[in-house]
C-alpha positions as semicolon CSV with decimal commas, in nm:
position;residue;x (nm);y (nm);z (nm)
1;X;12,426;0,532;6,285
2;X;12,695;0,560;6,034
3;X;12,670;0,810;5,733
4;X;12,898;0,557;5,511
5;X;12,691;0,228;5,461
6;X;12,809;-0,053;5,303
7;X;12,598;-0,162;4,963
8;X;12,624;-0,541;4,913
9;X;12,453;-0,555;4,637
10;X;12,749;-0,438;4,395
11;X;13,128;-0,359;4,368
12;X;13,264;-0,016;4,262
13;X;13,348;-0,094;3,837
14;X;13,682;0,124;3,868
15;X;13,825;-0,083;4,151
16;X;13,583;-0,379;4,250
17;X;13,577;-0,245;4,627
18;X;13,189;-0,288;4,792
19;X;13,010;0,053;4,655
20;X;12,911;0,313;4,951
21;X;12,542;0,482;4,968
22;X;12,724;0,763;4,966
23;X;12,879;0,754;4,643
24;X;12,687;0,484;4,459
25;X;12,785;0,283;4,194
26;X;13,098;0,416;4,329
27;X;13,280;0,281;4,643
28;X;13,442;0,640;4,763
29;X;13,501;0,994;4,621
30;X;13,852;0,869;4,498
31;X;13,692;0,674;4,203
32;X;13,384;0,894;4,172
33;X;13,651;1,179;4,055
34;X;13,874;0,945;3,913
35;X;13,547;0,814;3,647
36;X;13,451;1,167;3,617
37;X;13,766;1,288;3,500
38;X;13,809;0,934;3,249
39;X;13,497;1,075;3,069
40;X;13,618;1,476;3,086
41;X;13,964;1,354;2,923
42;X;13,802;1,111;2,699
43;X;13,936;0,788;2,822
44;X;13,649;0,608;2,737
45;X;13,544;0,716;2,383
46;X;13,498;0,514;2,088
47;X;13,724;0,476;1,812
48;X;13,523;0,577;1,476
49;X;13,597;0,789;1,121
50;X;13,838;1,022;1,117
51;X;13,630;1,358;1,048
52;X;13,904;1,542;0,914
53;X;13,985;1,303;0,646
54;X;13,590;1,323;0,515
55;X;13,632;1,731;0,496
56;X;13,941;1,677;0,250
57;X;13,664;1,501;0,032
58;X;13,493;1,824;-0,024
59;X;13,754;2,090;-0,142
């Protein structure tokens, strides 16, 4: 028996390969790391205010 199994049921969002059990909703370590380190150097925040420009309001 295999330790890597194949997950039909989706495709890994970074790259579209078939996910692994392993690393679920992620097809390998590669783009498990790869998403992890998208959120730690904020590639996927929002665009919003500026908060700097709001503390100008209050000298």
């Amino acid at each position: 028996m295999s330790s890597k199994k194949t997950v039909t049921k989706g495709k890994c969002p970074l790259c579209g390969a078939p996910t692994q059990a392993e690393f679920r909703p992620f097809c390998s370590r590669g783009c498990r790391d790869r998403d992890l380190l998208n959120w730690l150097g904020d590639a996927y925040r929002l665009p919003g205010k500026n908060l700097q420009a709001d503390d100008a309001d209050f000298d």
